[in-house]
Short mmCIF file of the C-alpha atoms (twelve columns), coordinates in Angstrom:
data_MODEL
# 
_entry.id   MODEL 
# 
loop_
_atom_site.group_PDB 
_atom_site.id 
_atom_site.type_symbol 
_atom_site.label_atom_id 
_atom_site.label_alt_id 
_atom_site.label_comp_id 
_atom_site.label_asym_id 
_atom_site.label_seq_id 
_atom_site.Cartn_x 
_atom_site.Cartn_y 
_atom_site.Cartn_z 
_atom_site.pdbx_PDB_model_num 
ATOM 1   C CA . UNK A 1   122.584 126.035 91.476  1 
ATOM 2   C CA . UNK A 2   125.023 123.018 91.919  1 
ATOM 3   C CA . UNK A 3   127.568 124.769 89.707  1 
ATOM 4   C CA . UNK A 4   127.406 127.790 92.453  1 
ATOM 5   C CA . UNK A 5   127.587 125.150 95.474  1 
ATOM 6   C CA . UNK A 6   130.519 123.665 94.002  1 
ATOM 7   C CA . UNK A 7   132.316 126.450 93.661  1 
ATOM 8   C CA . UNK A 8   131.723 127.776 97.866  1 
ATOM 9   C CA . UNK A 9   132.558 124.109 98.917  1 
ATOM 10  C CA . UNK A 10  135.858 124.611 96.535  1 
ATOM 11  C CA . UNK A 11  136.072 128.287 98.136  1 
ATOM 12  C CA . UNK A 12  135.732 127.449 101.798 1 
ATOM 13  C CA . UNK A 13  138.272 124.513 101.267 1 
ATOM 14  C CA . UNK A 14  140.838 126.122 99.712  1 
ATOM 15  C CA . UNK A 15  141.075 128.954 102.531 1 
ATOM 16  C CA . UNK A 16  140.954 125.767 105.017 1 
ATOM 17  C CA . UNK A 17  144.187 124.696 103.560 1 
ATOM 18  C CA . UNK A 18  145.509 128.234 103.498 1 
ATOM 19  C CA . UNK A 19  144.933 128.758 107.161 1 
ATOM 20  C CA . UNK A 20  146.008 125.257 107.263 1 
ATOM 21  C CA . UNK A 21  150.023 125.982 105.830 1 
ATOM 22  C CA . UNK A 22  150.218 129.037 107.014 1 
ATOM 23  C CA . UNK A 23  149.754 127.655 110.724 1 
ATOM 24  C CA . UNK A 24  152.049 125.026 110.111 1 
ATOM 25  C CA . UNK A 25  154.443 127.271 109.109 1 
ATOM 26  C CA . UNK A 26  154.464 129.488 111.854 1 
ATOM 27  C CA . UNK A 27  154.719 126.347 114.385 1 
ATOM 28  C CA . UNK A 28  157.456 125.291 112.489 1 
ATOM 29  C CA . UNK A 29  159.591 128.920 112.740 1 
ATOM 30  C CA . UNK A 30  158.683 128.869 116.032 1 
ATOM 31  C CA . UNK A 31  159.936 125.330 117.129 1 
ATOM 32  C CA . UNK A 32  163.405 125.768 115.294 1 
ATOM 33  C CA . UNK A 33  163.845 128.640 117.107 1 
ATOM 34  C CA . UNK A 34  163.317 127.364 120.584 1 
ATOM 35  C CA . UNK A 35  164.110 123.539 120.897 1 
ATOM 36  C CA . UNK A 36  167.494 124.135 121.805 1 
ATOM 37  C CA . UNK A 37  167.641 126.067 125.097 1 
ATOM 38  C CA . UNK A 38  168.134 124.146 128.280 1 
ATOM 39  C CA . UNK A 39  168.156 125.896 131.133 1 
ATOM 40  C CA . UNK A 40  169.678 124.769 134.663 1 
ATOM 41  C CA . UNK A 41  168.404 126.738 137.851 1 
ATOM 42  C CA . UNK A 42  168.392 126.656 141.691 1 
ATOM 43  C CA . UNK A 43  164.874 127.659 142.947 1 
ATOM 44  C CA . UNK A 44  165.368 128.142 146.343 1 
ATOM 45  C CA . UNK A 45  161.398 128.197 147.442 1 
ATOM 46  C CA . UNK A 46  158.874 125.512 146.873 1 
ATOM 47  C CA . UNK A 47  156.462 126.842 143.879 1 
ATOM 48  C CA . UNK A 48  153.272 125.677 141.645 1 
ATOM 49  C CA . UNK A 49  153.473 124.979 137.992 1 
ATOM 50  C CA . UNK A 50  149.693 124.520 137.104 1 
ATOM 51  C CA . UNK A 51  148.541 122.635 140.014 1 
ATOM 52  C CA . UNK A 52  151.777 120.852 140.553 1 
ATOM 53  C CA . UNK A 53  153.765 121.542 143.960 1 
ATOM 54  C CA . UNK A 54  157.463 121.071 143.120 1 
ATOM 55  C CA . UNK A 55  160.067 121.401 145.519 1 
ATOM 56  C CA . UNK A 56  162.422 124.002 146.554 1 
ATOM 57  C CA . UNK A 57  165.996 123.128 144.417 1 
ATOM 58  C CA . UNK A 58  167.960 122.645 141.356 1 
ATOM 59  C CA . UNK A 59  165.570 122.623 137.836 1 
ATOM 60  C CA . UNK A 60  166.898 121.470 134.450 1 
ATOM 61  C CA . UNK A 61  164.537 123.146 131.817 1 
ATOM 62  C CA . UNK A 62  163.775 121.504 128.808 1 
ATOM 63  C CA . UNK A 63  161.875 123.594 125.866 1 
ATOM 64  C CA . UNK A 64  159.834 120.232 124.016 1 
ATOM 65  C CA . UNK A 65  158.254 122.140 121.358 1 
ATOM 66  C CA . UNK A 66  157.616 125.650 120.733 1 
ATOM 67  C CA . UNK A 67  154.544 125.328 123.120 1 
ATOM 68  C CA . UNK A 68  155.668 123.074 125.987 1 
ATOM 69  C CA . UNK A 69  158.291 123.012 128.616 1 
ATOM 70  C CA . UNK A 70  159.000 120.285 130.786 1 
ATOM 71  C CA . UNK A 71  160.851 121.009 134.111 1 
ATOM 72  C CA . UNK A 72  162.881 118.689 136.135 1 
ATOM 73  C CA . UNK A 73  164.414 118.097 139.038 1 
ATOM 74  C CA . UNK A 74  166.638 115.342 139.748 1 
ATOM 75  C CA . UNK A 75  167.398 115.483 143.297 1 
ATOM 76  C CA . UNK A 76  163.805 114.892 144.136 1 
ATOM 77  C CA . UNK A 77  162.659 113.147 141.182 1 
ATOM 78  C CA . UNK A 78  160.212 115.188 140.490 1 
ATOM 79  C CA . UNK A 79  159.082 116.543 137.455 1 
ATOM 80  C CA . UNK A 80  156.311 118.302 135.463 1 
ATOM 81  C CA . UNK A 81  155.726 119.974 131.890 1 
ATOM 82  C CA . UNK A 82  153.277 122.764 131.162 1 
ATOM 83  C CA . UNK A 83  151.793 124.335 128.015 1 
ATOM 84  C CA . UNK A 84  153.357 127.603 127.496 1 
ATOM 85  C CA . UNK A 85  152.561 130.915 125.426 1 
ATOM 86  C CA . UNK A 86  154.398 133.814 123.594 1 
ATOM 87  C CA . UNK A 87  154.271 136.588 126.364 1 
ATOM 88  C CA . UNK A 88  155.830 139.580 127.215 1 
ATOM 89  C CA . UNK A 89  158.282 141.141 124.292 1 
ATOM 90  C CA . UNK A 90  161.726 143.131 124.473 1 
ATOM 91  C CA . UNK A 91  163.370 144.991 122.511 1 
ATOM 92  C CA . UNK A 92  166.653 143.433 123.433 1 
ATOM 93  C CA . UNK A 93  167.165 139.659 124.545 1 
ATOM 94  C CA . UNK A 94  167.045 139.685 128.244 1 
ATOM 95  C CA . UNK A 95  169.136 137.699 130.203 1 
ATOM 96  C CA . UNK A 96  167.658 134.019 131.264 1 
ATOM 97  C CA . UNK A 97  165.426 134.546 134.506 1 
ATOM 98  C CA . UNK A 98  161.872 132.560 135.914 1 
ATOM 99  C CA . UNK A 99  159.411 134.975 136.786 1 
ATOM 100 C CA . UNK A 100 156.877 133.787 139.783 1 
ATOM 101 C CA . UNK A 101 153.943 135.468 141.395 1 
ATOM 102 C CA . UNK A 102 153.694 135.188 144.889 1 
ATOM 103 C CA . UNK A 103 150.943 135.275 147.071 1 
ATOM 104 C CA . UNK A 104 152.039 134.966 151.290 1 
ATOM 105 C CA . UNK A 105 154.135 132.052 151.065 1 
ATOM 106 C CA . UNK A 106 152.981 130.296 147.572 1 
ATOM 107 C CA . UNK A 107 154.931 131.164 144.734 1 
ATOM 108 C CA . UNK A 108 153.387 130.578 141.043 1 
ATOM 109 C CA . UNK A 109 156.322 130.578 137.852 1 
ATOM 110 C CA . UNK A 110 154.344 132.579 135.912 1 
ATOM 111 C CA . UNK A 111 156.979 133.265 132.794 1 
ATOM 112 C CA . UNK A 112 160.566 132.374 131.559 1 
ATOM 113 C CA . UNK A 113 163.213 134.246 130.096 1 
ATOM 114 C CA . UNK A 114 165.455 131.720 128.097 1 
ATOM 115 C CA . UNK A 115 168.512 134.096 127.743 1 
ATOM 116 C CA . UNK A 116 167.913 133.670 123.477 1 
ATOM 117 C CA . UNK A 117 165.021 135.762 122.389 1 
ATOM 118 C CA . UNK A 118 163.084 138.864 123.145 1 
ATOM 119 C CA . UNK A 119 159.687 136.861 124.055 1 
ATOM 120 C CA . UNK A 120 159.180 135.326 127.134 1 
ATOM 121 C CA . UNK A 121 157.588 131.899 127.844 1 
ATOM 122 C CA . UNK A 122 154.335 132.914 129.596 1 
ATOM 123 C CA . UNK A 123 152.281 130.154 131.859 1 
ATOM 124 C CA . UNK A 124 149.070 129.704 131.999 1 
ATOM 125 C CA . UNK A 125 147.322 131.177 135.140 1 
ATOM 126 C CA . UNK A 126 146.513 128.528 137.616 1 
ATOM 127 C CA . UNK A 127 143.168 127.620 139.273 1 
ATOM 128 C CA . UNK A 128 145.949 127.726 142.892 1 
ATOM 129 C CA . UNK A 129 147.021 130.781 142.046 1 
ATOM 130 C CA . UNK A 130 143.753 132.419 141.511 1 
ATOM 131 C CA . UNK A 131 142.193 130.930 145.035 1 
ATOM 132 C CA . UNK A 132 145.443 132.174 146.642 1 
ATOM 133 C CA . UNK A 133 145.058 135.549 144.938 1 
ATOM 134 C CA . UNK A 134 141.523 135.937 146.153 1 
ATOM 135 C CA . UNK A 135 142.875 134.333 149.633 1 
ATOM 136 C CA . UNK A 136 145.151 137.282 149.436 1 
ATOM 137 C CA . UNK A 137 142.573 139.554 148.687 1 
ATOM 138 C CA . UNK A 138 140.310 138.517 151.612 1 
ATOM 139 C CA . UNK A 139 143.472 139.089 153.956 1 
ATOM 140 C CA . UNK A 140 143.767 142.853 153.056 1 
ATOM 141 C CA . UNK A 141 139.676 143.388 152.378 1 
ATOM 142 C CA . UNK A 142 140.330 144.059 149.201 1 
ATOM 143 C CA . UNK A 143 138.668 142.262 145.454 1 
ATOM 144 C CA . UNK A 144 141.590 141.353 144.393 1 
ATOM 145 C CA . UNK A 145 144.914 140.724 145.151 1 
ATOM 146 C CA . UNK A 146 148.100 142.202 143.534 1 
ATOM 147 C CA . UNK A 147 151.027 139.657 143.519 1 
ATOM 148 C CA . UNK A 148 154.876 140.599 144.648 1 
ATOM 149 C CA . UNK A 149 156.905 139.987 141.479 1 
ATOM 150 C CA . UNK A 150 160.078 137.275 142.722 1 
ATOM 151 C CA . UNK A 151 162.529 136.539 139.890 1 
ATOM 152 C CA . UNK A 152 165.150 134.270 139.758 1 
ATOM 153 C CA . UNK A 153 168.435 134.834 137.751 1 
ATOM 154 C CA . UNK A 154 169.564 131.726 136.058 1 
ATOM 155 C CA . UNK A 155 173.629 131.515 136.459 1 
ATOM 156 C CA . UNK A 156 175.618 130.847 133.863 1 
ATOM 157 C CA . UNK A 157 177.215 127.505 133.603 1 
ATOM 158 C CA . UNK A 158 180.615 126.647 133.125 1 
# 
């Protein structure tokens, strides 16, 4: 009986570390992949990140680690930084573009396109931008709301 115990605990820990290097290993393909790409873009519309209001204007981009991004902008000192997810995949590397739902006259950056691989940087969806979607969706008698899709092109810098 303890001979047969012993050998589950020894069974259930060595998958543990398993799962354990393999997930390292993954975060750690992941981060060198992306902790390079800085972005610089002029919003021109206020927008939410999460539940943060940031204002209309010019956004440095900063990729932390493979899961967060921080976003900054200077002018009005403001800044925030959001968890972010593997989203939307391309074939071919798209150029660099934020992707925002809006809802009337609320926009919501919803994903990022960093110009240097086929995934995008997807965003959690918001508390705000669900109450504005079902806002939305009262306006037109409807459920639920379908967002316009408003991207952003980031220009190249010289």
């Amino acid at each position: 009986m303890l001979t047969a115990r012993r050998s589950l605990i020894l069974s259930i820990v060595a998958m543990g570390l398993l799962v354990l290097a393999i997930a390292a290993a993954v975060a750690n393909g992941a981060t060198a992949q992306h902790l390079s790409t800085t972005l610089r873009v002029k919003i021109p519309f206020a927008f939410n990140v999460g539940r943060t209001e940031m204002p209309a204007g010019q956004y440095l981009t900063v990729r932390e680690t493979s899961a967060i991004i921080r976003l900054s902008n200077r002018e009005k000192s403001k800044s925030v930084s959001t968890i972010v997810s593997g989203g939307e995949t391309r074939r071919s590397i798209p150029s660099a573009r934020f992707v925002f739902h809006r809802y009337g006259d609320k926009y919501f950056l919803v994903k990022i396109w960093d110009g240097s691989s086929e995934v995008a940087a997807q965003l959690p969806r918001s508390r705000a931008e669900r109450d504005a979607a079902r806002q939305q969706g009262d306006k037109i008698a409807s459920a639920t709301a379908e967002p316009q899709i408003v991207t952003v092109v980031v220009e190249p810098t010289s």
